[in-house]
MIBAKE-351745 format. One record per atom (N, C-alpha, C, O): residue in three letters; chain; x, z, y. Coordinates in steps of 0.001 Angstrom, whole numbers, padded with zeros to 6 digits. Atoms other than C-alpha are relative to their C-alpha. Layout:
N
{ALA; A; {X; Z; Y}}
...
This chain:
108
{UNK; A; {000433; -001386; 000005}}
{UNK; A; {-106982; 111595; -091610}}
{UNK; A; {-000096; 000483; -001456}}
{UNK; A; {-000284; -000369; -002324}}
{UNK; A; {-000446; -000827; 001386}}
{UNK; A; {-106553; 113825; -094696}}
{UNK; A; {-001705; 000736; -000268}}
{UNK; A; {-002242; 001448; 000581}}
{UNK; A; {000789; -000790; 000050}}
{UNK; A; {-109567; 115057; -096104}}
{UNK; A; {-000026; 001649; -000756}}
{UNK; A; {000745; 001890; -001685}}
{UNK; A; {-000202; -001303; 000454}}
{UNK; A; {-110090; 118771; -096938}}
{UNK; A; {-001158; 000044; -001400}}
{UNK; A; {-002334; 000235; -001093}}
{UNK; A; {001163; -000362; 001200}}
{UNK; A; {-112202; 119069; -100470}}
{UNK; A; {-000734; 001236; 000360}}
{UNK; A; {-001900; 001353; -000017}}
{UNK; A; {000849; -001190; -000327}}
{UNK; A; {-113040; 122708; -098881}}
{UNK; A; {-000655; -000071; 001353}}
{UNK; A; {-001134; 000940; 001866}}
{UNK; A; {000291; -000181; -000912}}
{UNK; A; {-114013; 121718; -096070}}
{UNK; A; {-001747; -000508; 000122}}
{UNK; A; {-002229; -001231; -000750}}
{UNK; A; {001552; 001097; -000067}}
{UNK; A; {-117939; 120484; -094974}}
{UNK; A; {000422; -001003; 001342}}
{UNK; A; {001378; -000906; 002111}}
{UNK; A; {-000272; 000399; -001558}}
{UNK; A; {-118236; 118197; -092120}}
{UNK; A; {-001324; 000339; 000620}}
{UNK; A; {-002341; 000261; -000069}}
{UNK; A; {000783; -000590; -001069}}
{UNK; A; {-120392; 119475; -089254}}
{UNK; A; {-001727; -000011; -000370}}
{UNK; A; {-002469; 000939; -000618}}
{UNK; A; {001418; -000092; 000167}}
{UNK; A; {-123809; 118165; -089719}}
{UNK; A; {-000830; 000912; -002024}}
{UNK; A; {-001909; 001479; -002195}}
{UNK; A; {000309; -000584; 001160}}
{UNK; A; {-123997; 119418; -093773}}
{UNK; A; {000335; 001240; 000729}}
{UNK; A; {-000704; 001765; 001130}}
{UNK; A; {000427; -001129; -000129}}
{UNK; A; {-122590; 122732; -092456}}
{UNK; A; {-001186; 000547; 000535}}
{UNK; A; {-001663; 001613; 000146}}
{UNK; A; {000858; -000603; -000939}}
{UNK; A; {-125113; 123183; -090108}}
{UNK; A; {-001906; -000143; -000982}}
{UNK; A; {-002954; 000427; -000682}}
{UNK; A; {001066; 000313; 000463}}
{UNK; A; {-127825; 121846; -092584}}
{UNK; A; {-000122; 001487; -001471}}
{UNK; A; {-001101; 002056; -001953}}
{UNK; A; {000012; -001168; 001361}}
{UNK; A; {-126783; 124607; -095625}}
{UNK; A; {-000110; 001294; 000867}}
{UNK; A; {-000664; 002165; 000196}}
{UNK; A; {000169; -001164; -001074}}
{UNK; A; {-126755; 127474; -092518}}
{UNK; A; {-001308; 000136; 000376}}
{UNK; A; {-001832; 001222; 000129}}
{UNK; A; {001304; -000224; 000007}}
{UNK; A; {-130151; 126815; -091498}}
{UNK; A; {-000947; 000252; -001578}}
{UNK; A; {-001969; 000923; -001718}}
{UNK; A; {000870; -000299; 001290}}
{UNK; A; {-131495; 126872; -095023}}
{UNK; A; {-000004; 000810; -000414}}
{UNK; A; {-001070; 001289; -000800}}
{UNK; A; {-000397; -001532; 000105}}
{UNK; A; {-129589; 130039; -095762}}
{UNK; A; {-001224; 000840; 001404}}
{UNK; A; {-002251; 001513; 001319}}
{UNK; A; {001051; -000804; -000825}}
{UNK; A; {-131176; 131255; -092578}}
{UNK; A; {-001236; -000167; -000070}}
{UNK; A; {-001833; 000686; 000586}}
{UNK; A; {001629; 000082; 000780}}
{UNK; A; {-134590; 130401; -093852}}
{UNK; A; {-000321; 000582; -000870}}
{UNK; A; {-001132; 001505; -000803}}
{UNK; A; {000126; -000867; 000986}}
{UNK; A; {-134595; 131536; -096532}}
{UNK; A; {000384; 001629; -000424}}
{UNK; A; {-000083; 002227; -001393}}
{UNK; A; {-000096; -001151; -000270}}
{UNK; A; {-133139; 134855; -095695}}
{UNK; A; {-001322; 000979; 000496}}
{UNK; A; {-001966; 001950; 000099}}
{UNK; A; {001229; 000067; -001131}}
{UNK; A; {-135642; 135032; -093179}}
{UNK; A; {-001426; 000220; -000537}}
{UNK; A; {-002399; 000792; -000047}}
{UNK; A; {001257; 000323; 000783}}
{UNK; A; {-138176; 134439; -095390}}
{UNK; A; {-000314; 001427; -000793}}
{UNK; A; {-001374; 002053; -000816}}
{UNK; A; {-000004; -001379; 001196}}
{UNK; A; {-137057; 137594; -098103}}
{UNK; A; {-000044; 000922; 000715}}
{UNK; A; {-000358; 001971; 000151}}
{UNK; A; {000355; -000960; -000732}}
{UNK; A; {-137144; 139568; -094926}}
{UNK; A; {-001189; 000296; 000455}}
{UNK; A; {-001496; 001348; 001015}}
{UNK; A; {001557; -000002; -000939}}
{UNK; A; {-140511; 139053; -093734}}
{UNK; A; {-001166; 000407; -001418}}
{UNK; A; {-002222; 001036; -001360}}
{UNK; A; {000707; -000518; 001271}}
{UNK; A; {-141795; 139431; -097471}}
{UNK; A; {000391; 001291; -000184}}
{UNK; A; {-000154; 001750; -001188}}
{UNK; A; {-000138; -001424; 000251}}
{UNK; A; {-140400; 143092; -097245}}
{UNK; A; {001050; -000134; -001441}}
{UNK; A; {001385; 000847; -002104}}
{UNK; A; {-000782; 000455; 001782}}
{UNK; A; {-138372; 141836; -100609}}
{UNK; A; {001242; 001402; -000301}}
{UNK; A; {001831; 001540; 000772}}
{UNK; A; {-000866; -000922; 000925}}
{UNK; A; {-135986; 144667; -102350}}
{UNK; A; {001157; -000667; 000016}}
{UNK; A; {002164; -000105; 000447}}
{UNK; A; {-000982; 000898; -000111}}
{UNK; A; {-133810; 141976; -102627}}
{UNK; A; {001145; -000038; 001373}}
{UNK; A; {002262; -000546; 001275}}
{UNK; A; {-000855; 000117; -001343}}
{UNK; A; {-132283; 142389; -098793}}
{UNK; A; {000303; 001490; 000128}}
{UNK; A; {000839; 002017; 001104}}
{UNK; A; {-000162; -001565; -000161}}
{UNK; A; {-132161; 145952; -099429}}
{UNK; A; {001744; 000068; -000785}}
{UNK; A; {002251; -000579; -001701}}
{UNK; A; {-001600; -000340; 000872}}
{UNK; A; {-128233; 147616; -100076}}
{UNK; A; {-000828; 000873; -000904}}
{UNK; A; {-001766; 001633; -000666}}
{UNK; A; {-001068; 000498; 000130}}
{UNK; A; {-127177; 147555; -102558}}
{UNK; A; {-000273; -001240; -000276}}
{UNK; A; {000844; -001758; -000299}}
{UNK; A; {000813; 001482; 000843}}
{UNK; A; {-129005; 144044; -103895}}
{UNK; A; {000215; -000696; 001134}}
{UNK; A; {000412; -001837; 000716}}
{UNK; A; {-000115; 000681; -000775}}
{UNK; A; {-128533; 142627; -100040}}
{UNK; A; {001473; -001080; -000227}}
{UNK; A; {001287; -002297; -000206}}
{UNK; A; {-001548; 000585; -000114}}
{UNK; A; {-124796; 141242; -100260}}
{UNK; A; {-000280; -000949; -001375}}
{UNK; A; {-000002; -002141; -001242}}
{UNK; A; {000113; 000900; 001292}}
{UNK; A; {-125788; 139890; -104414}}
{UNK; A; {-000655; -000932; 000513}}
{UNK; A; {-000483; -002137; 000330}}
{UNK; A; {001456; 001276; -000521}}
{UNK; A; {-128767; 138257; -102641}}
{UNK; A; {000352; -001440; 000985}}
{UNK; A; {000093; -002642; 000924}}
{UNK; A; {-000519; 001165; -001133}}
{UNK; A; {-127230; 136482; -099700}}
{UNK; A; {001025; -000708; -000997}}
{UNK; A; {000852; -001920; -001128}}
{UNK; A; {-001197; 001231; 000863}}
{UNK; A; {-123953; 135131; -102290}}
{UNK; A; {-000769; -000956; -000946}}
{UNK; A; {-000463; -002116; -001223}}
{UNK; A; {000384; 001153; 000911}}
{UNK; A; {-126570; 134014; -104753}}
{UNK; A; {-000210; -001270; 000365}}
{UNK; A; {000176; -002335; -000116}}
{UNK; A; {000314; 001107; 000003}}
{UNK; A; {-128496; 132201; -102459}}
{UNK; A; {001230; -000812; 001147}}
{UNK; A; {000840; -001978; 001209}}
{UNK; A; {-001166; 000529; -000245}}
{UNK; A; {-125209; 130964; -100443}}
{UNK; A; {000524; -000820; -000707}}
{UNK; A; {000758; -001969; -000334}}
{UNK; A; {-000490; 001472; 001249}}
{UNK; A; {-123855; 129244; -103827}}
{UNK; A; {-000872; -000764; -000120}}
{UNK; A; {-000672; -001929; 000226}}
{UNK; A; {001207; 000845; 000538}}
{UNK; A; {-126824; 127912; -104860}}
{UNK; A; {-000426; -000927; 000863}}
{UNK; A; {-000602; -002023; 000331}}
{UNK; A; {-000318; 000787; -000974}}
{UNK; A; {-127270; 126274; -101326}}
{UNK; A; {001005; -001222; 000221}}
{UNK; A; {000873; -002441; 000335}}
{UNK; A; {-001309; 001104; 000138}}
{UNK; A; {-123805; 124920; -101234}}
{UNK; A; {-000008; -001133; -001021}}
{UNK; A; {000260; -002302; -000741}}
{UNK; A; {-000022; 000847; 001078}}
{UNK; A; {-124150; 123429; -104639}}
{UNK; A; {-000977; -001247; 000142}}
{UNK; A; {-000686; -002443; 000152}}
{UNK; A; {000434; 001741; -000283}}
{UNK; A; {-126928; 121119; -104096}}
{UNK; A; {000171; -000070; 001382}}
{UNK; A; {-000873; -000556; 001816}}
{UNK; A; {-000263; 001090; -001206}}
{UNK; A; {-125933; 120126; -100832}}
{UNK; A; {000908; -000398; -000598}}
{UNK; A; {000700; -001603; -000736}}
{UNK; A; {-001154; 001047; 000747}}
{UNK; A; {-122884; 118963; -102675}}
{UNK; A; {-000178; -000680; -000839}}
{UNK; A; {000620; -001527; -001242}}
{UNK; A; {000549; 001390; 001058}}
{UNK; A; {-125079; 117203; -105165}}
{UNK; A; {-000973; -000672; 000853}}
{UNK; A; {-001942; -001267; 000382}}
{UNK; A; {000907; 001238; -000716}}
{UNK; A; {-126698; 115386; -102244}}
{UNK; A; {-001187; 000386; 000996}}
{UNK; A; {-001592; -000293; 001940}}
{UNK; A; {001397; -000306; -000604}}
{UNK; A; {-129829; 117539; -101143}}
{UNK; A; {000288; 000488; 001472}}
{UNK; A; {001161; 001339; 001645}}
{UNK; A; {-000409; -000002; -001508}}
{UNK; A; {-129811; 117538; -097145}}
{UNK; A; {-001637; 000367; 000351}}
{UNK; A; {-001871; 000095; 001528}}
{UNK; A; {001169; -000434; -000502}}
{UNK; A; {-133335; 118670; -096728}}
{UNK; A; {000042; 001381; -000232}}
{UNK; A; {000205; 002051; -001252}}
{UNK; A; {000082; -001928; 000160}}
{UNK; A; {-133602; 122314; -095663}}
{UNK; A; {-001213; 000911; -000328}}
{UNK; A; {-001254; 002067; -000750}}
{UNK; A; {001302; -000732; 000669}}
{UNK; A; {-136840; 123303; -096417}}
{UNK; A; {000243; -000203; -001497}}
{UNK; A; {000183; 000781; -002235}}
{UNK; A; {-000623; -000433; 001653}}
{UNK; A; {-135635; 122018; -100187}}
{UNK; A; {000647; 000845; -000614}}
{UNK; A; {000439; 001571; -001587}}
{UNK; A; {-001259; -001277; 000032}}
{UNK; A; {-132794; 123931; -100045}}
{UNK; A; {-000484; 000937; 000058}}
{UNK; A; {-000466; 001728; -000885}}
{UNK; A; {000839; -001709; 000022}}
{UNK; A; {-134663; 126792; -098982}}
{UNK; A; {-000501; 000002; -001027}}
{UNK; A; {000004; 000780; -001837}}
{UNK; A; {000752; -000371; 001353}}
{UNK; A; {-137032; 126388; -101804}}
{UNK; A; {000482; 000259; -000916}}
{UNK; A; {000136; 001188; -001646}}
{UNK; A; {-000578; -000163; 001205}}
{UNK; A; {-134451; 125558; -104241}}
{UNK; A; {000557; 001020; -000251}}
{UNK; A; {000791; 001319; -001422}}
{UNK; A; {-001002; -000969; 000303}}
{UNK; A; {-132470; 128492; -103569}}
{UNK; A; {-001443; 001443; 000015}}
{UNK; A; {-001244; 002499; -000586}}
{UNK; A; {001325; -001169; 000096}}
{UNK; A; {-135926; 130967; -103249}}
{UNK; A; {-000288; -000120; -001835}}
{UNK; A; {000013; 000819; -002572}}
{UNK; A; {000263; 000734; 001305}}
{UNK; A; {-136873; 129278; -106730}}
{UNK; A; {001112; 000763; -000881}}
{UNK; A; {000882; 001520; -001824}}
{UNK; A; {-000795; -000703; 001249}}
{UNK; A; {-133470; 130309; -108243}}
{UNK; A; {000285; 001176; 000298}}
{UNK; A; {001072; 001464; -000604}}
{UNK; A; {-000060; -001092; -000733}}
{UNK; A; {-133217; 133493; -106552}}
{UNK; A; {-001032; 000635; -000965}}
{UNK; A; {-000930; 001711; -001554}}
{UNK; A; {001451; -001376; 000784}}
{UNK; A; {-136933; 134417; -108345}}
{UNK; A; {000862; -000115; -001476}}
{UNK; A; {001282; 000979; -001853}}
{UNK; A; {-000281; -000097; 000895}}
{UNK; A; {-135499; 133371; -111511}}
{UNK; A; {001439; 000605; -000388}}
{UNK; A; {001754; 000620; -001578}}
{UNK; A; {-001322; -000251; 000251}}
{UNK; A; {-131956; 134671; -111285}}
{UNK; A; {000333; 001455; 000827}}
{UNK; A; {001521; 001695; 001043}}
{UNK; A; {000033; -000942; -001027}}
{UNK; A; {-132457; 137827; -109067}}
{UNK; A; {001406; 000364; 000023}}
{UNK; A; {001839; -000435; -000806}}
{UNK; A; {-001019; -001218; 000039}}
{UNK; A; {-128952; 140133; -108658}}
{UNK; A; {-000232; 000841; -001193}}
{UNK; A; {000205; 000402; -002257}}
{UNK; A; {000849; -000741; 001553}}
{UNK; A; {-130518; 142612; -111406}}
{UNK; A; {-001449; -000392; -000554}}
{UNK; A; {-002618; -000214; -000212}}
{UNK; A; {001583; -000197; 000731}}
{UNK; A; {-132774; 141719; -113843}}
{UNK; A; {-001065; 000560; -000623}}
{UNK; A; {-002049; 000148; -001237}}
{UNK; A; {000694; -001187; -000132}}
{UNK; A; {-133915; 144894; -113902}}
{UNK; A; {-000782; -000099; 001557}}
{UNK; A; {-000239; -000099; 002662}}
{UNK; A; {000426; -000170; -001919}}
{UNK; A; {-136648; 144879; -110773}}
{UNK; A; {-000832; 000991; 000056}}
{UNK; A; {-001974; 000759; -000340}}
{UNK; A; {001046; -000928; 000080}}
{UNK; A; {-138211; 148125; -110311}}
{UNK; A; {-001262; -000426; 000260}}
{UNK; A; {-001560; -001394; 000959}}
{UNK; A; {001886; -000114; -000284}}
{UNK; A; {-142062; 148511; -110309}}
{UNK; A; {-000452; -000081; 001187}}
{UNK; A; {-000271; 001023; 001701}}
{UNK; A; {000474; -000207; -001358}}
{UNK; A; {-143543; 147847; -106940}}
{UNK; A; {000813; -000624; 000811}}
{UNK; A; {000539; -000392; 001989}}
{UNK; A; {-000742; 000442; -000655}}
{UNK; A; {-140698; 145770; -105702}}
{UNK; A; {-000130; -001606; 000063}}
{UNK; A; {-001285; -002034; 000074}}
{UNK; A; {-000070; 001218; -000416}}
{UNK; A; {-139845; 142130; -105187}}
{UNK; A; {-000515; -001043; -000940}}
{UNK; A; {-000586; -002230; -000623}}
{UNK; A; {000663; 000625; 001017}}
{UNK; A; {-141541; 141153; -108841}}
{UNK; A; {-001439; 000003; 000203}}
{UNK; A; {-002192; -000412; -000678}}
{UNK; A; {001336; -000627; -000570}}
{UNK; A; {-144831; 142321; -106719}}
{UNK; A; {-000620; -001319; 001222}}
{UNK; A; {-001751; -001805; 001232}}
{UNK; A; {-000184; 000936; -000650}}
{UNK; A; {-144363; 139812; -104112}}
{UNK; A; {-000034; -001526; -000399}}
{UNK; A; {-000456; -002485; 000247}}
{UNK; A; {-000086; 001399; 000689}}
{UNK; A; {-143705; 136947; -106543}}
{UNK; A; {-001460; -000251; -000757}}
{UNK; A; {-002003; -001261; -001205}}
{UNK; A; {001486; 000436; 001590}}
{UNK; A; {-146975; 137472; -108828}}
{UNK; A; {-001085; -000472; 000964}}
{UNK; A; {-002230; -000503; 000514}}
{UNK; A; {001376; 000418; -000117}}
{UNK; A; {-149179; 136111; -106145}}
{UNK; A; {000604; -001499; 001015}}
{UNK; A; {000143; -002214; 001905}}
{UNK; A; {-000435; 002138; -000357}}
{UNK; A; {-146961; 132573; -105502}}
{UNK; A; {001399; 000170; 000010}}
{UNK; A; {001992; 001238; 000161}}
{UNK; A; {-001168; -000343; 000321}}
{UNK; A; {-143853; 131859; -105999}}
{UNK; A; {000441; -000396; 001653}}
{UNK; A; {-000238; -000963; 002509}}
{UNK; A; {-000549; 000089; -001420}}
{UNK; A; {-141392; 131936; -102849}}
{UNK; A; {000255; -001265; 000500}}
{UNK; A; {000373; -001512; 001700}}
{UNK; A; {-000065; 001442; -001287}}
{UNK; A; {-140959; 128168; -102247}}
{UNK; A; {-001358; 000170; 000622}}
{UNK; A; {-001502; 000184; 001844}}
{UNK; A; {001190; 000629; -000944}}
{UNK; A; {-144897; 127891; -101865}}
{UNK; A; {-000124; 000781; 001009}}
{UNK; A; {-000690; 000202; 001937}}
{UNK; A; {000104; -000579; -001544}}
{UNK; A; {-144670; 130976; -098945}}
{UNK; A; {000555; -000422; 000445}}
{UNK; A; {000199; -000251; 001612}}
{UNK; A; {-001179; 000415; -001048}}
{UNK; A; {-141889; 129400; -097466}}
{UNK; A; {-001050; -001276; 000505}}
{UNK; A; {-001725; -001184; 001530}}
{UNK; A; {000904; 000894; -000057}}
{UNK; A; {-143855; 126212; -097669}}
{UNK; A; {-001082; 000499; 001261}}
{UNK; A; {-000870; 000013; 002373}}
{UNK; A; {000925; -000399; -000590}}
{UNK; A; {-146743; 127844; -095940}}
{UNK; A; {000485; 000756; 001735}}
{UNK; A; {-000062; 000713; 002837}}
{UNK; A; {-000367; -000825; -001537}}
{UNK; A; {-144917; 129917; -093060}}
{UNK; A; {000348; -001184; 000979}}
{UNK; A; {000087; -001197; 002182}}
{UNK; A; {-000256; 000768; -000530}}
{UNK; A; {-143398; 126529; -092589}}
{UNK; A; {-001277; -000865; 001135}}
{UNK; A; {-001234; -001042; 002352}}
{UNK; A; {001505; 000277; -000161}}
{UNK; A; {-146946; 125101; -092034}}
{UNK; A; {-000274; 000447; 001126}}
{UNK; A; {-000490; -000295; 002084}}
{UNK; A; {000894; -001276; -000938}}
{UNK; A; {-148148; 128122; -089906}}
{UNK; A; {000711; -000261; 001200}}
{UNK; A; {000035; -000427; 002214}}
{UNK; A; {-000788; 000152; -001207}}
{UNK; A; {-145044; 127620; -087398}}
{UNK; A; {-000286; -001228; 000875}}
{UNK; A; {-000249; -001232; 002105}}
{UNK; A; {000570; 001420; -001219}}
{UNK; A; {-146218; 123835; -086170}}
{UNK; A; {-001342; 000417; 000410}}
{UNK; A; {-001991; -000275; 001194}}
């Protein structure tokens, strides 16, 4: 069998999809600026690469993933211009792994 370098195999896709969907999930429920057009489409590719990448350096835990990509998401927004009252408002009282962390918590 030939392997595809672009390809994932099944269980990683399904492990970088849920983390994406967590973490989406997550910037939606925080009301975040960030899921808003025009910043929605920058937001989902950032954290999409950033996902992909460490699962391709190994990380298979999705709550990590989620964090890691919330984590570089605060530090790497789409514009680093963030208006007043927006998604820099949200971050000053924890950063987004520890809510993720916590919703995680709240759901068991």
């Amino acid at each position: 069998m030939v392997e595809n370098p672009l390809a994932f195999e099944f269980s990683k896709t399904r492990t970088i999809c849920e983390a994406f969907d967590e973490a989406w999930a997550l910037l939606q429920d925080l009301g975040s600026d960030l899921t808003q057009a025009p910043k929605s489409l920058a937001t989902r590719t950032i954290l999409a690469k950033r996902i992909i990448e460490m699962a391709n350096q190994g990380l298979r835990d999705i709550p990590k993933l989620r964090d890691d990509a919330l984590a570089f998401i605060q530090h790497n927004p789409p514009s680093r211009v963030i208006a007043k009252g927006s998604a820099e408002n949200h971050w000053s009282h924890g950063s987004l792994a520890r809510r993720a962390r916590g919703k995680a918590v709240e759901a068991v």
